[in-house]
C-alpha positions in Angstrom: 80.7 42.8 62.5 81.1 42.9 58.5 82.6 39.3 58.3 79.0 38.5 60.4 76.9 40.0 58.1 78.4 38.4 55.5 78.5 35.1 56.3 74.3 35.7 57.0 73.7 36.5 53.5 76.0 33.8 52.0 73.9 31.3 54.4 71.0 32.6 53.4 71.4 32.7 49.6 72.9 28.8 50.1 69.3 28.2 51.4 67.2 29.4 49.3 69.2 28.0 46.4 68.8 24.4 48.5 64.6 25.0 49.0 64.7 26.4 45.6 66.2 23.2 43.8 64.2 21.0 46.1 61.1 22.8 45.4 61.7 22.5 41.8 62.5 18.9 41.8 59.5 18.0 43.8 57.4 19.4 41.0 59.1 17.7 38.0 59.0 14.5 40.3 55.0 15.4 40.1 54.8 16.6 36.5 56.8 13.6 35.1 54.5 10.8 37.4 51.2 12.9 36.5 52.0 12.4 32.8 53.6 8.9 32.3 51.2 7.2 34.2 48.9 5.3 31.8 47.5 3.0 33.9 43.9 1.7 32.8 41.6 1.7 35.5 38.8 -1.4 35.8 35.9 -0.8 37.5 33.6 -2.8 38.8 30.5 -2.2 38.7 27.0 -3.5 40.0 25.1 -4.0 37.0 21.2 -2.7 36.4 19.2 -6.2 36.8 16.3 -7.2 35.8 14.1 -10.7 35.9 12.0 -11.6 33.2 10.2 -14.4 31.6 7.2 -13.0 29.6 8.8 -12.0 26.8 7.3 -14.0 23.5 9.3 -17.5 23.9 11.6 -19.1 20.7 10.3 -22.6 19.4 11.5 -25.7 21.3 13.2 -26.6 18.1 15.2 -23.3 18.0 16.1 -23.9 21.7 17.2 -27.4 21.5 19.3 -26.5 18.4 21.0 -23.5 20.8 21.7 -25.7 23.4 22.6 -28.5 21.2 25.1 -25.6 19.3 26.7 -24.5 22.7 26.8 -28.2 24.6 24.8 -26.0 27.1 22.2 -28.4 28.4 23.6 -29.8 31.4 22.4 -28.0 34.7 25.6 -26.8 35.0 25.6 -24.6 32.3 23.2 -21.4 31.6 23.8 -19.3 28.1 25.0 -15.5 27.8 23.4 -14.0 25.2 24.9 -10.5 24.2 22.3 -8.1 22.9 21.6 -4.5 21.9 24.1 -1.8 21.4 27.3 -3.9 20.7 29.6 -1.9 18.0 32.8 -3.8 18.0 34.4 -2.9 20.8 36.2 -5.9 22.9 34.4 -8.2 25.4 36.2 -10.8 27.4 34.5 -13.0 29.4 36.1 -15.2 32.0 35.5 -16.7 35.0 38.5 -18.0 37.5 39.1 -21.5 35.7 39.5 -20.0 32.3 38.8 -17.3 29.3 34.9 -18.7 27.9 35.2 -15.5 25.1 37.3 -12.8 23.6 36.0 -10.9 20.6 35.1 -7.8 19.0 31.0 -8.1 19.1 28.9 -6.2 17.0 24.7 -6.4 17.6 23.0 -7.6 14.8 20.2 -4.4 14.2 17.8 -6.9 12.9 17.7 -9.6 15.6 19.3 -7.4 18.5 21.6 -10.5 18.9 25.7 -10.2 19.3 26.8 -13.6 20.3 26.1 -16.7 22.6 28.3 -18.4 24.8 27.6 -21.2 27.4 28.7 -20.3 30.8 29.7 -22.4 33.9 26.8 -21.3 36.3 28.6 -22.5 39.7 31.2 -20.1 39.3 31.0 -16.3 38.9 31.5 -15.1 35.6 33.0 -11.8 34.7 32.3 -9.6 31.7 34.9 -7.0 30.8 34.3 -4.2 27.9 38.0 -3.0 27.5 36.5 0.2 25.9 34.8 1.8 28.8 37.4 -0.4 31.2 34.4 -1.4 33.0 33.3 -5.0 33.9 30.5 -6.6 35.6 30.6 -9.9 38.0 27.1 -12.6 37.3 27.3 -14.2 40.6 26.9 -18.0 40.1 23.9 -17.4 42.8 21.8 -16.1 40.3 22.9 -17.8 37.1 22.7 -21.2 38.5 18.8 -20.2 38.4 18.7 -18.7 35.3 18.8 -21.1 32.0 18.8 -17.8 29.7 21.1 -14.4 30.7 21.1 -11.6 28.5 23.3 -8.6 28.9 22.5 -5.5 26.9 25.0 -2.9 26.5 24.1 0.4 28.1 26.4 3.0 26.8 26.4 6.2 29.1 25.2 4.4 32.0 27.0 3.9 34.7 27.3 0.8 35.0 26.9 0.6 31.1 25.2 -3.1 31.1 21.4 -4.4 32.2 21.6 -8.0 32.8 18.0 -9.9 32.3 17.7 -13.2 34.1 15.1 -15.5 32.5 14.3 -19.2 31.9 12.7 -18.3 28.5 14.6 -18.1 25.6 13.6 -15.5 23.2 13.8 -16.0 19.3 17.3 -15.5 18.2 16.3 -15.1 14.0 
């Protein structure tokens, strides 16, 4: 009966050194993915939309120089405008053919301008902030009829941009 015994406790100090170890890999397994992983996370997000056209309009001569500026006037093509609350941080925007803009924008406090760019309007159009890792999608749908698209910066809301739709565009100076 002693040789019994024995051979009880051995078997059971074996086994709790086995779930002990396994136990205690499992949670450096967890500890060392929970930490390492840097991973940024896009989302996508449905931007705040608004449509507007009677805001006070820019000359015809200051439109025909934009559209002149960005090659814009075809049908094909309708014009970003970035405005308000732009502090530098990086804004790519791209749609599936190719990268249309990549730079640090910055609003202008006097003009509430950032930056143009002419889009493709018969393709969706993407516009990523890499410091808040969110983007936002401008479905062809509605840019195709929209000359003029502005999209203000709305930091703290989620999503952090309002896009304005309009065929009027306002003065840039």
């Amino acid at each position: 009966m002693g040789i019994h015994m024995f051979r009880c406790i051995v078997l059971k100090k074996m086994t709790m050194k086995k779930t002990f170890s396994i136990v205690l890999s499992m949670l450096f397994v967890v500890v060392v993915l929970g930490c390492s992983s840097s991973k940024a996370v896009t989302t996508k997000s449905k931007a705040n939309v608004q449509y507007k056209d009677d805001f006070k309009s820019a000359s015809e001569k200051e439109e025909t120089a934009l559209l002149k500026k960005l090659n814009a006037s075809g049908e094909k093509y309708s014009v970003l405008i970035f405005t308000k609350n732009y502090k530098g941080e990086k804004i790519i925007t791209s749609n599936t053919q190719k990268k249309l803009h990549s730079g640090y924008l910055i609003s202008n406090l006097k003009t509430g301008i950032a930056e143009e760019i002419r889009i493709d309007n018969t393709i969706d159009t993407k516009v990523f902030d890499n410091l808040s890792k969110k983007e936002i999608i401008i479905p062809a749908k509605e840019a195709q009829k929209h000359k003029y698209i502005y999209l203000m910066k709305k930091p703290g809301d989620n999503p952090p941009f309002l896009i304005t739709y309009s065929n009027t565009l306002r003065p840039l100076e």
